[in-house]
N, C-alpha and C positions, 0 to 999 in steps of 0.2 A: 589863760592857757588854752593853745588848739586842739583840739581832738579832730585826726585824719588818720587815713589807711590808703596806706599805698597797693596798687595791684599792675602785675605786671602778667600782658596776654600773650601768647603764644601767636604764632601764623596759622596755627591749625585750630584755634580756639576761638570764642566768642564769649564773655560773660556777662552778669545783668548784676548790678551791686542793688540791693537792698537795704535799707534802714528802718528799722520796728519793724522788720521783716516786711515791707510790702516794696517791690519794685519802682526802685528808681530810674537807673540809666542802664542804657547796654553799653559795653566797651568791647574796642575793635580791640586788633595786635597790637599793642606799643606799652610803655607802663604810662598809666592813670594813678594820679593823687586826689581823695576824694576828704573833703573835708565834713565833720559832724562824726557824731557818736553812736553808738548800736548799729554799724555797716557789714554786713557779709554780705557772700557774693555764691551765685549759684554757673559754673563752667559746663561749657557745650561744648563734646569734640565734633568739631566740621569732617574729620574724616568719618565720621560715622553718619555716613549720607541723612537718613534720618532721626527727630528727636520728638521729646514726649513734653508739652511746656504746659502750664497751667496759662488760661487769656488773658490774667494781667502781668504774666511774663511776656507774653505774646504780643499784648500790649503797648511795650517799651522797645519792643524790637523792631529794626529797619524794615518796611515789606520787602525790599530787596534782599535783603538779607536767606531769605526761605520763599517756598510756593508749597502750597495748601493743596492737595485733590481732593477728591472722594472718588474711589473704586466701586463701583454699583456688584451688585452680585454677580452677572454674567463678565464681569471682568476681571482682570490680572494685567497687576505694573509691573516693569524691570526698571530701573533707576540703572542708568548706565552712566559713567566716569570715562572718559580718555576712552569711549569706543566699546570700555569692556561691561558687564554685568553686573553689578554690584550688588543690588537688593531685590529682595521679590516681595511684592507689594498684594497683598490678600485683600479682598473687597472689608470696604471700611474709610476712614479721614485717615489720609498721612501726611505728615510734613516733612520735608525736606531744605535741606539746606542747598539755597544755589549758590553762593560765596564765587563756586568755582564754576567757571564758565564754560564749562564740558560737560557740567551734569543736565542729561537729557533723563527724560522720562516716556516712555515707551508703553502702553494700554493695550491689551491684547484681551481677543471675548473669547471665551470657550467653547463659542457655537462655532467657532472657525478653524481652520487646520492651526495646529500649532507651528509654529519658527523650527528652521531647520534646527535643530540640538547639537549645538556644538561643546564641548567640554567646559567652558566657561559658563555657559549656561545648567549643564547640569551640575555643575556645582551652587547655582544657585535658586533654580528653581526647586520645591521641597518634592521628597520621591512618592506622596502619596498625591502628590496637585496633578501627576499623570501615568499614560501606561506608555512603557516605551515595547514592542515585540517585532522579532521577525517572525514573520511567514516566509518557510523554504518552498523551494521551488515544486516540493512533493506534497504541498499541505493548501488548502484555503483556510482563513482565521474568521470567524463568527466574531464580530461587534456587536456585543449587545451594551445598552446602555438602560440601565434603572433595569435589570431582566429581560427586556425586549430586545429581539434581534432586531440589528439597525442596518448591518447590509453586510455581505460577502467580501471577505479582502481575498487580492490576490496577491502571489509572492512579491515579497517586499519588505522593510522596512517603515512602522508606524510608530509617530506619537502621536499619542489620544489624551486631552484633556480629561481626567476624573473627578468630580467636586460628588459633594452631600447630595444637591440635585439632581446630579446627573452623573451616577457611579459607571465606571467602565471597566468591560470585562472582556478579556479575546480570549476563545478557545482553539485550537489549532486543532484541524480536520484530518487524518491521512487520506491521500487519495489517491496513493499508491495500492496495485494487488498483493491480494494476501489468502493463503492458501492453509486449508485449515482441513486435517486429518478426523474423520465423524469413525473411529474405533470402539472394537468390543462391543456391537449392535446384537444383540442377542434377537432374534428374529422367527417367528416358527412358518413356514408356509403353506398353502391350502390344506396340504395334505398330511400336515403336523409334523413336518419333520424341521426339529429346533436344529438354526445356522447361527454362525457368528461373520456379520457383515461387517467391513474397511467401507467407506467411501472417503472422499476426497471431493474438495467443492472452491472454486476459487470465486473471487469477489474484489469489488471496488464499491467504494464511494461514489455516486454520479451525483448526486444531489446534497452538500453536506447540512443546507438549510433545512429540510426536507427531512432530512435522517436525524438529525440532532433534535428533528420537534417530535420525531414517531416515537425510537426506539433511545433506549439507554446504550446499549452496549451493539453495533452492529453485528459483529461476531457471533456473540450471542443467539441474534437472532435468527441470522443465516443456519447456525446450526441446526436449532430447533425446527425450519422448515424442512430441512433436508432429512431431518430425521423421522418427521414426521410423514414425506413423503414417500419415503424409503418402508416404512412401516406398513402403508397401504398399499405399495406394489407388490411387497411379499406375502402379504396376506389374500392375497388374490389369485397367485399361481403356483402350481407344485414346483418340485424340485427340480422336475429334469426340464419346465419350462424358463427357469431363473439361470440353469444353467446351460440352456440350448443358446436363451436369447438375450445376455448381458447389454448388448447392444439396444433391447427395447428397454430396459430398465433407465438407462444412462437417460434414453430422450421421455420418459415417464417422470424422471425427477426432475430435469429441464422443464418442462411444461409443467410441472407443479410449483416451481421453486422461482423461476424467472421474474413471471407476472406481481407473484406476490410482494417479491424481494423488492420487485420498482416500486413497491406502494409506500417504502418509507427509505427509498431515495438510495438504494445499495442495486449496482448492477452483477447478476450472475454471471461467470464467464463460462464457465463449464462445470458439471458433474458429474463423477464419474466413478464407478466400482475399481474397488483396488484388493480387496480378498474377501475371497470365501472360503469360510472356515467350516468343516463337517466335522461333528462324533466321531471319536474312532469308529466302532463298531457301522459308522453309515459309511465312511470312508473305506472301511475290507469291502462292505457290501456292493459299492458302487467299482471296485477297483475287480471285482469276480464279476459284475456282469460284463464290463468293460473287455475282460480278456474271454469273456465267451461271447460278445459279440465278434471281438478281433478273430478269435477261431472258427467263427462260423462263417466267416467273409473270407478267411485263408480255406473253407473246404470250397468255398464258393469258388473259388480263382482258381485251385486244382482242380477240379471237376471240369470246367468251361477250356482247361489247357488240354486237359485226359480226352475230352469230345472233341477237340481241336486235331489232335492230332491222328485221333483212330478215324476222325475223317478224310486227313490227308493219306494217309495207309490206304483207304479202299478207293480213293481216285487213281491213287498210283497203280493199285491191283487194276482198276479196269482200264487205265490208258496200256497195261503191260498185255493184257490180254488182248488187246486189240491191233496191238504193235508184237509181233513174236523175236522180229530182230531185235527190236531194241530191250525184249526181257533176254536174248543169248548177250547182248553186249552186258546188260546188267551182272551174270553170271561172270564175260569175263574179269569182268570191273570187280566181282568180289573175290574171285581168286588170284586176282594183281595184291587186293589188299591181304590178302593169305598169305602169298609169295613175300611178300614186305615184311610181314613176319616171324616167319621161320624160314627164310630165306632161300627156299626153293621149292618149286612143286613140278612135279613129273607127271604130264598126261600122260597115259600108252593107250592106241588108239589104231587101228585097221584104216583101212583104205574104205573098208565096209560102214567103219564108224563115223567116219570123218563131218557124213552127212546128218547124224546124230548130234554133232557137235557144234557146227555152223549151220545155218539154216540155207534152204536151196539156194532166198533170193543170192547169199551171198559166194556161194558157189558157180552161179551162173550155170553156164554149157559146160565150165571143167569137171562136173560129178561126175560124167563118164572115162575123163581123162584119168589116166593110170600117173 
């Protein structure tokens, strides 16, 4: 009596039959009759680009059938089919199945830019093997790798290889301005009188390398100069010099704030006072001398008008004294404006007076005529 088992293989398949369990033959696609007793059989799907075989299954197999690599640590495989992506291949031995004569294998290092990313690909490369980020148009991105900054991106789109050896991190810069309100400064100046300071201080990023190694928080730190600046210029001058000269303050916190602010990579754009706040009780005070200065500068300006014109009065008196007709014209000129008034006036007057009333020059030789 015969003892066989029959086995029939798939187009997408490969099997190895075995007898007392140790590999005997491989079989292609077709059905196989295998004669003998104790026979099983261990299936391969070929669509599963790669497989896991122990060496004496490996053994009995076509070498055309598979190809062997080894991925070195700086490396990463794609196993591509008909063009597209199929497997991603992590440093280590793989095998593969080449049956089909489209399967390429594709070796890429991580010290290189990575493949443009297409959808295909990231579905099959795994999402911690890299960093994908934009950098907008208003940001630079810091590459650092293993904690070291590795160099400046500008806007863009990157993918960045990540591994164990070589971890990747982007942080995104603004470097755009930004304007930050320094409120409620409680402030006393020389002469002890306590204010409440506004400023206002605008700022950018010039260096994000540079700033990201100095300071944690730029913001932060801008503040802190400004406040500190602002602190030692009030404590240096009195009241009425902070408020005479707002204008030297603004360029006192400029030359404190600028220099400094470039030392960890932040540009100053301007600073500048925005309120001053007074005690009530210094506010009445300053609001009374204010209107007895404005009153003493209003008797100033009456006075200077009152000697303006009692000086024109006695020019007038001695150009009149020295002209007699033109003080009798002035005479009639004020009784025209009499007459305009009460709308008539009556001289009566002699032949005798006449000459009382006009002066000679304007009589001529008729003072004797009748």
């Amino acid at each position: 009596m015969y003892i066989y088992k029959k086995i029939r293989v798939k187009l997408n398949e490969r099997v190895v039959a075995f007898r007392d369990g140790l590999p005997v033959r491989a079989l292609e696609p077709g059905r196989h009759t295998l004669w003998g007793a104790k026979l099983t059989e261990q299936r391969f799907q070929t669509d599963n680009l790669t497989f896991n075989a122990l060496p004496e299954v490996r053994a009995v197999l076509p070498t055309d059938w598979y190809a062997e690599v080894t991925i070195e640590a700086a490396r990463r495989g794609i196993l591509y089919r008909d063009g597209q992506p199929q497997v991603f291949l992590r440093p280590g031995v793989h095998r593969y199945w080449t049956i089909d004569p489209s399967v390429q294998l594709v070796v890429l290092s991580v010290d290189e830019p990575m493949p443009k990313l297409s959808d295909e690909l990231v579905g099959v490369i795994p999402p911690n093997e890299y960093v994908y980020t934009t950098v907008r148009e208003y940001e630079r991105g810091l590459h650092y790798v293993q904690g070291r900054l590795a160099r400046v991106l500008e806007p863009g789109r990157y993918a960045l290889w990540t591994h164990p050896e070589a971890e990747v991190d982007v942080k995104a810069i603004d470097m755009r301005v930004h304007q930050v309100a320094i409120s409620g400064q409680e402030l006393m100046t020389r002469d002890k009188v306590t204010m409440r300071l506004t400023l206002t201080v605008e700022y950018a990023v010039a260096d994000p390398a540079l700033m990201a190694r100095a300071v944690q928080d730029p913001r932060d730190a801008v503040y802190l100069l400004v406040q500190l600046a602002a602190r030692d210029y009030v404590a240096g001058v009195t009241l009425d010099q902070l408020l005479e000269a707002r204008d030297a303050m603004t360029r006192f916190l400029e030359e404190r704030t600028v220099a400094k602010a470039a030392r960890f990579g932040v540009r100053v754009d301007a600073v500048g006072v925005k309120d001053v706040v007074l005690p009530g009780e210094m506010k009445t005070l300053l609001n009374r001398v204010i209107e007895a200065e404005k009153e003493a500068a209003a008797n100033v300006i009456l006075r200077r008008e009152e000697t303006a014109a009692t000086r024109s009065l006695a020019n007038t008196a001695r150009v009149m004294a020295d002209n007699p007709v033109l003080l009798r014209l002035k005479e009639l000129d004020a009784m025209k404006d009499i007459a305009g008034n009460i709308h008539e006036v009556r001289l009566v007057v002699g032949t005798d007076g006449l000459d009382k009333l006009l002066s000679a020059q304007l009589l001529g030789d008729g003072k004797t005529r009748t």
